[in-house]
N, C-alpha and C positions, 0 to 999 in steps of 0.2 A: 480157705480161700479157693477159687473157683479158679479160670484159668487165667492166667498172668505169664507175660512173659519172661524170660530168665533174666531180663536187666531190672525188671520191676521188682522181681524177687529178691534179688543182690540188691538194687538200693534198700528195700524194707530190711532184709537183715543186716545189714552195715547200720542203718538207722538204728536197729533195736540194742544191736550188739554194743552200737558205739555209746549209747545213752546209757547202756552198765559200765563205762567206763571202758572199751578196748578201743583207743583210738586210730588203729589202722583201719578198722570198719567203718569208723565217724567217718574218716577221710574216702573212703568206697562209696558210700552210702550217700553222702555228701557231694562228691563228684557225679555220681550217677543220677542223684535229684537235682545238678543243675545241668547236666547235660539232659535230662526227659523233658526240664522247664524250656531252655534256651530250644530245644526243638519241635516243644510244642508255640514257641511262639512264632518261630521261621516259620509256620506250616500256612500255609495260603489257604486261607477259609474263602469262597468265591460268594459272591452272597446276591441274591437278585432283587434289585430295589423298586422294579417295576417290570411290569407286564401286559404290554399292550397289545393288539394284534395290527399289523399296518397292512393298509389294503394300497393297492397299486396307483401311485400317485401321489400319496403322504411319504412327508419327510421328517426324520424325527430331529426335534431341536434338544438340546442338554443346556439347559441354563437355568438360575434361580430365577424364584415370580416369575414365571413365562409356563403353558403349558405345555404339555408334552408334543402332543400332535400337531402339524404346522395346520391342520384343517380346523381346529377348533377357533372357535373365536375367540375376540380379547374380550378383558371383564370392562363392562363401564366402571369409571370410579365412580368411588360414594361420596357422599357428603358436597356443600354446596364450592369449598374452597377447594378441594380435590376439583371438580370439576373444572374449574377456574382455570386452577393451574395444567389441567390436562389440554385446554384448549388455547393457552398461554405459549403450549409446549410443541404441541402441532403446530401454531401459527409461528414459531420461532425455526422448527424443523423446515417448514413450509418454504421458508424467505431462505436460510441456507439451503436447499435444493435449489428452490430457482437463483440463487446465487452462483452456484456449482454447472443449474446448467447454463447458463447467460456466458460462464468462464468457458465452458468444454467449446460451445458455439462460435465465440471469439477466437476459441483456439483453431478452431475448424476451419473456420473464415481464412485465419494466416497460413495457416497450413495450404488449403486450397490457392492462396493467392501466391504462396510462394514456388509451388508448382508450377503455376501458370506461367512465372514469370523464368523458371527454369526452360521450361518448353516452349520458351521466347526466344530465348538464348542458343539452342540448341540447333544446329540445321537441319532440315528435316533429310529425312534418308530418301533417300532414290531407290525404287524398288530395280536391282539392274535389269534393264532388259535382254531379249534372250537374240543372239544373231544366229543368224542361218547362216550356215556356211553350203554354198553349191558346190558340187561336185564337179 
């Protein structure tokens, strides 16, 4: 054997030992093969699953079916029914945005008016003027 460390070594001889039959070595051997397992499995393997280079201005997205870099374009779909439904799916996106903004607008609207009608209500401040007093 070449180098090995001294728990590696004590588990293999507890192993060897315990399989002729000395069961205090089973029980060594045994413990020290599930403690090298249970810490090789804690051990944080870091693993790189891609590698892009990002130039100044791209933002990188993390999502499935979608590409990586927000500068790359989308795929057209294939096929004549993909098609369909792709433009089924913008024209349905389409109508809830201007839904969404037709709402934020109206919201705007009352917002604005209800201001105006605060600032109706309000008396206006009097900037004080300044008296001279003569000596």
């Amino acid at each position: 054997m070449d180098h090995v460390g001294v728990l590696r070594r004590l588990e293999h001889l507890g192993m060897s030992k315990g399989r002729r039959g000395n069961k205090t070595w089973l029980y060594v051997g045994t413990g020290l093969w599930t403690l090298r397992t249970i810490r090789r499995l804690a051990d944080r393997r870091e693993e790189i699953l891609i590698s892009e280079p990002l130039r100044p201005g791209d933002r990188l997205i993390i999502a499935n079916n979608r590409s990586t870099l927000g500068t790359a374009p989308p795929r057209p779909p294939k096929g004549r029914r993909a098609k369909k439904a792709h433009r089924k799916a913008e024209a349905k996106a389409a109508k809830q945005q201007a839904k969404r903004d037709e709402k934020a607008a109206k919201a705007d609207a009352d917002m604005q008016a209800k201001i105006a009608r605060r600032e109706a209500k309000r008396p206006k401040k009097v900037a004080p003027t300044e008296t001279v007093v003569a000596d």
